[in-house]
N, C-alpha and C positions, 0 to 999 in steps of 0.2 A: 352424550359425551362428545366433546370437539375432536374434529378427527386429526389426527399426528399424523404430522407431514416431515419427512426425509429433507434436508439441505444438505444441500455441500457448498462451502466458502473459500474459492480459490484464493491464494493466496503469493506473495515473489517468494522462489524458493529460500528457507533458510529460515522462514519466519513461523512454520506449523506451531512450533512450542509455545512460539507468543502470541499465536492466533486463537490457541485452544485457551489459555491462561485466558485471554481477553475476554472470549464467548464465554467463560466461567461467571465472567466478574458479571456481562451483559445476562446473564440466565438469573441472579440474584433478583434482578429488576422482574424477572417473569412470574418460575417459577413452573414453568410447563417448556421451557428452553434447555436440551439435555445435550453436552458436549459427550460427543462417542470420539470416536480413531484419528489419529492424523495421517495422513498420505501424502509423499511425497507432493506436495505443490498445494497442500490446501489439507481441511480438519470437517470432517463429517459433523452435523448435529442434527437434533431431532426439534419441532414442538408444532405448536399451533400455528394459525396464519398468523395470526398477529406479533409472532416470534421473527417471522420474516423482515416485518416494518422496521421491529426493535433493533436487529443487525443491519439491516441498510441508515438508519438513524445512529447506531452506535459507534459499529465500528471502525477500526480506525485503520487497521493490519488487513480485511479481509478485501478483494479487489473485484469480487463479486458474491451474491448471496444466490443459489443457485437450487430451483424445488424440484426433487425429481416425480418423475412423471410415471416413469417405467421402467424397469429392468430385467433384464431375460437373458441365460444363454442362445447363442445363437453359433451357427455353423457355417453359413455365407450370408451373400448381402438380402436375400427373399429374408431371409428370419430377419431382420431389422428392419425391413420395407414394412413386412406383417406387425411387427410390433409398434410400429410408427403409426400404420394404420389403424391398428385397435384400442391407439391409447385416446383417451374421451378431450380433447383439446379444446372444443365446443364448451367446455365449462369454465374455461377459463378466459378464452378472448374469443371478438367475432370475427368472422369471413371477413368484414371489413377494415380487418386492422391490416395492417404490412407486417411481414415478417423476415430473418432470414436464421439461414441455419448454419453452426458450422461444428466440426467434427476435429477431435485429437482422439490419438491412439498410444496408446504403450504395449508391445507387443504383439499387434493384431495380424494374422494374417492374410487380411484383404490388401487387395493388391492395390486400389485406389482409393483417400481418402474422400479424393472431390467427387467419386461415383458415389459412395456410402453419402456423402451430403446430398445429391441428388436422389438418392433414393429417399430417405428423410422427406426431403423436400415433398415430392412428387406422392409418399404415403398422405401427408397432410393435407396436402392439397386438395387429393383425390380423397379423401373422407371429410369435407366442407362440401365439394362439390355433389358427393353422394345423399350426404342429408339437405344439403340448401341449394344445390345447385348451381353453385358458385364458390370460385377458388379464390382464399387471399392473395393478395399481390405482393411482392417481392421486392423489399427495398433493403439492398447491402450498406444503405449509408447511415441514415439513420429510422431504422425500421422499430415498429409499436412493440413489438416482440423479438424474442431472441430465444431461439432454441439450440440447444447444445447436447451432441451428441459424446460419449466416451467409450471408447471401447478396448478392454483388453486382450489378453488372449481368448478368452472364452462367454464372456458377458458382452451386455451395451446395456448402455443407461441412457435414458433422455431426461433431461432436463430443461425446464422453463426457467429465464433469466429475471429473478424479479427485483434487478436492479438498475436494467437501461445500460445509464451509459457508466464504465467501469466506476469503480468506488473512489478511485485516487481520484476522480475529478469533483472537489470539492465546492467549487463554484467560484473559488473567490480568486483565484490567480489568474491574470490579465498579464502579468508580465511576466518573463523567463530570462536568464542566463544562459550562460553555455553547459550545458550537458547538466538540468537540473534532473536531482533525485526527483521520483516520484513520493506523490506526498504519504501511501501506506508505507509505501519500502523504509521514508524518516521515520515514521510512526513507530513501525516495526523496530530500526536503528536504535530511537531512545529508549524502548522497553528493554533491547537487549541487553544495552550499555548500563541499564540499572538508573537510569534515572527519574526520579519523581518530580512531582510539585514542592517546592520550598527547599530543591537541593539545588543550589549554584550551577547556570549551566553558560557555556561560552562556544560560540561555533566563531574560530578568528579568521574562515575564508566562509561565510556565510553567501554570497551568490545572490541568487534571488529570493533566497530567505526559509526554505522550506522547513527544514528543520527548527525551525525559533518559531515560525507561526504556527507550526504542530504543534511543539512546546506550550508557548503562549496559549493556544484552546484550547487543550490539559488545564492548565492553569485555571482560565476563568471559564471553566465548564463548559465550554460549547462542542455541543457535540458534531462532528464532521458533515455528517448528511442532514443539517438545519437548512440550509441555505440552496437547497436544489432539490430538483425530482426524480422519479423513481418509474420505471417499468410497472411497477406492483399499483398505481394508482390507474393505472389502465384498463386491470383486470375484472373481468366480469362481475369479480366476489370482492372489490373493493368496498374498504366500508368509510368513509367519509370523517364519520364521524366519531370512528375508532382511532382513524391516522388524526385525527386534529387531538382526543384524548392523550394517545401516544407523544404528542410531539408537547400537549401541555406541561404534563411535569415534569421538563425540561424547566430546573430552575434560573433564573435572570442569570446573566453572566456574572462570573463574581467578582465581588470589589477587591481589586487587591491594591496596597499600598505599594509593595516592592516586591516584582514578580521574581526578581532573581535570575533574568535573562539578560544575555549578551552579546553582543553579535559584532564581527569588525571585516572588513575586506580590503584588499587594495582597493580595487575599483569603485569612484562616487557611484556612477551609473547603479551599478551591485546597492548600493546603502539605500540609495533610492529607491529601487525597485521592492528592496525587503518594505521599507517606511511603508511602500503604498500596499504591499501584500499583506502584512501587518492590519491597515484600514481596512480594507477589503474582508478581510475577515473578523474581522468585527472585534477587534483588540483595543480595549479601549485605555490601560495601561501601560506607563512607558515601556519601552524597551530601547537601552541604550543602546548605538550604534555608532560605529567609530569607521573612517578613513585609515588603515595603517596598513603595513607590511604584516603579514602572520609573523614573524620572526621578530619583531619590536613590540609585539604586545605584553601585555604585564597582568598579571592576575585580577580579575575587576572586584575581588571580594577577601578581607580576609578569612573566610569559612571555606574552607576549603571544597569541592565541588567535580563538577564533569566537562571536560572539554571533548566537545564533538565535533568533526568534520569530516565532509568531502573534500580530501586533498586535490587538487589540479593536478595532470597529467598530460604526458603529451605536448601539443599545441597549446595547449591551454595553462602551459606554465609561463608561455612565451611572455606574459603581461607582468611576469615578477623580477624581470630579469634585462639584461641586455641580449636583442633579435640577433647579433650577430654569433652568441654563441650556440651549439648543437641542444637541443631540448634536453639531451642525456648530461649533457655538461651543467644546465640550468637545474635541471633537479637533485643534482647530486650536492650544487652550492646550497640551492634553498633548503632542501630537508637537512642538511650539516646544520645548517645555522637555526632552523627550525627546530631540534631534536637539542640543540644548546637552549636555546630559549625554555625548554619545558623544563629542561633537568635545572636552569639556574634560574629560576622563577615561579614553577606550577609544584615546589616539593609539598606532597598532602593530596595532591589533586588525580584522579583519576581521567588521563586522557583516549578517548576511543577515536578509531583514525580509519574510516570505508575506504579502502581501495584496491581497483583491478591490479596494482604493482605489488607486488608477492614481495618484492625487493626492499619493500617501503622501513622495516626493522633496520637492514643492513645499512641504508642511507641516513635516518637517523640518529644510528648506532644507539640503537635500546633494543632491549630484547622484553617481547613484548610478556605478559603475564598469562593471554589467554590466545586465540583465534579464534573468530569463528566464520565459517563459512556460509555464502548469500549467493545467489546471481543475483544482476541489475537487469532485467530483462535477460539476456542468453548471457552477458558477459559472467564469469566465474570470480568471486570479490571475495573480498575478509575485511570481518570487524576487525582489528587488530585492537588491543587492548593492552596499555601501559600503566601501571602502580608507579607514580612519581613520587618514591621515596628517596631523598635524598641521597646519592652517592650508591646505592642498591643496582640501580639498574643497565648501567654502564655496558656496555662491550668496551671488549679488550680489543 
């Protein structure tokens, strides 16, 4: 019988619900892939190695896929060195790979985390060197391995990273904007916002494109980790010619005649950038894109649909506006007239709106249907979510 191996799937916070739903849908394809607990930053699962591949080829929401190794309580930093030390690492990579370690806590008592990563370290090392004689070496930049310590109040866990470099990096983006989403955190955004394949979607400050070329490989099937490598192909128990099976019935992209995507920004730079992210990721159907103001756009569908964005903030509104006036000044014109635009244009349409300004409802003047709460990395964000029903959703 194949032996059940323990993952854990980090994830941006705010997205467990839609990471565990996800791994549900990716387990259908297994069948030996068993979605357990979510925790705060990520969703425990169980199954085979080959369950490992399927999540780093699948999904879309998780920002790593993480096998654990060992877990024990422990009472200071010796009980974690010992357990680091006992755990059999030799069966998964050799002395000759580079590795580095690193350690988060919630609750923990020890006084240094970068001592517990050194002791980590220094177990491993000294159990390569006790059977072979020789220690792995140590690369923080881009090292063959990754090992990841956790510890709470009363446990640790180690875990082996069997996905490299994190999951958001998809392979295909070359070019960036100012302050682009990461491309799990969009992933995660459209699940929440309720959007599908064949439902109207329109992002009208699109950027460098993230969210539409998510969109778009939903659409024509390609799954996110097609086009890049993995930590797990490293591994001593890789199997060659399981991961080419795995990656075969992966079917052609699909044909679509009218994907139902939309995309517009002030900025040409922005339009261009999405066009070539868009190629790059292997879209082989249109997606229209447009040169405009967010606040001059017009419904691109009459089927009513989801409008999504990353609103501009800050600095970063300064491009929609006249520089001479105060960024608070500039935001308070654009979302007025922006917040006019949905209510006299998008009636039918459901618009969801990411951002760190809390204030984003008051400025629009809509009061939104739902909120939900994200970090962007450390920042504290909300989906904000509006029902544009006709003359409904007004502040007074």
């Amino acid at each position: 019988m194949a032996t059940v191996l323990s993952y854990f799937c980090p994830c941006p916070r705010g997205l467990e619900a839609a990471l565990a739903e996800e791994i549900g849908e990716i387990a259908k394809q297994s069948g030996t892939l068993k979605v357990h607990n979510q925790v705060p930053g990520g969703v425990h699962c169980s199954g085979q190695w080959s369950d490992a591949m399927r999540l780093n080829l699948h999904s879309r929401i998780a920002s790593r896929v993480l096998m654990r190794i060992a877990h024990r309580s422990y009472a200071n930093e010796n009980h974690i060195y010992d357990l680091a030390l006992e755990s059999k690492w030799e069966d998964w990579f050799h002395v000759g790979h580079t590795m580095r370690v690193d350690v988060t806590a919630i609750k923990s008592p020890v006084k240094s985390l970068e001592f517990i990563t050194l002791k980590i370290k220094d177990a491993i090392c000294d159990r390569f060197r006790d059977r072979e004689g020789e220690r792995p070496s140590i690369d923080t930049r881009t090292p063959d391995m990754r090992v990841s310590g956790f510890l709470d109040a009363r446990t640790v866990t180690l875990y082996l990273d069997t996905s490299g470099e994190p999951l958001f990096k998809r392979g295909w983006r070359e070019e960036t904007g100012d302050a682009p989403l990461r491309e799990n955190l969009s992933a995660g955004l459209l699940r929440v916002a309720g959007w599908k394949p064949g439902v109207p979607l329109l992002d009208p400050m699109c950027g460098s494109g993230t969210l539409l070329v998510e969109a778009a490989q939903m659409v024509a099937g390609i799954p996110p980790g097609i086009n890049r490598s993995f930590a797990f192909e490293k591994f001593i128990n890789f199997d060659e010619a399981e991961w080419h099976a795995i990656k075969a019935k992966v079917a052609s992209p699909n044909v679509v005649s009218d994907a139902l995507i939309f995309g517009s920004d002030i900025s040409g730079d922005a339009i261009v950038m999405t066009r070539n992210n868009l190629t790059r990721a292997g879209i082989a159907f249109d997606v229209p894109l447009k040169q405009i103001e967010a606040q001059e756009i017009k419904a691109p569908t009459e089927q009513a649909g989801i409008l999504i964005a990353n609103p501009p903030y800050g600095e970063r509104i300064g491009v929609r506006g006249d520089r001479a006036q105060e960024p608070d000044e500039l935001a308070a014109a654009f979302f007025s007239a922006f917040g006019s635009t949905l209510k006299s244009r998008f009636a039918g349409w459901t618009a969801c709106l990411f951002t760190a300004d809390l204030n984003l409802p008051r400025m629009l003047r809509l009061k939104e249907s739902k909120k939900t709460p994200f970090y962007n990395g450390a920042i504290e964000c909300r989906l904000f979510r509006f029902e544009m029903v006709a003359g409904s959703n007004r502040k007074a």
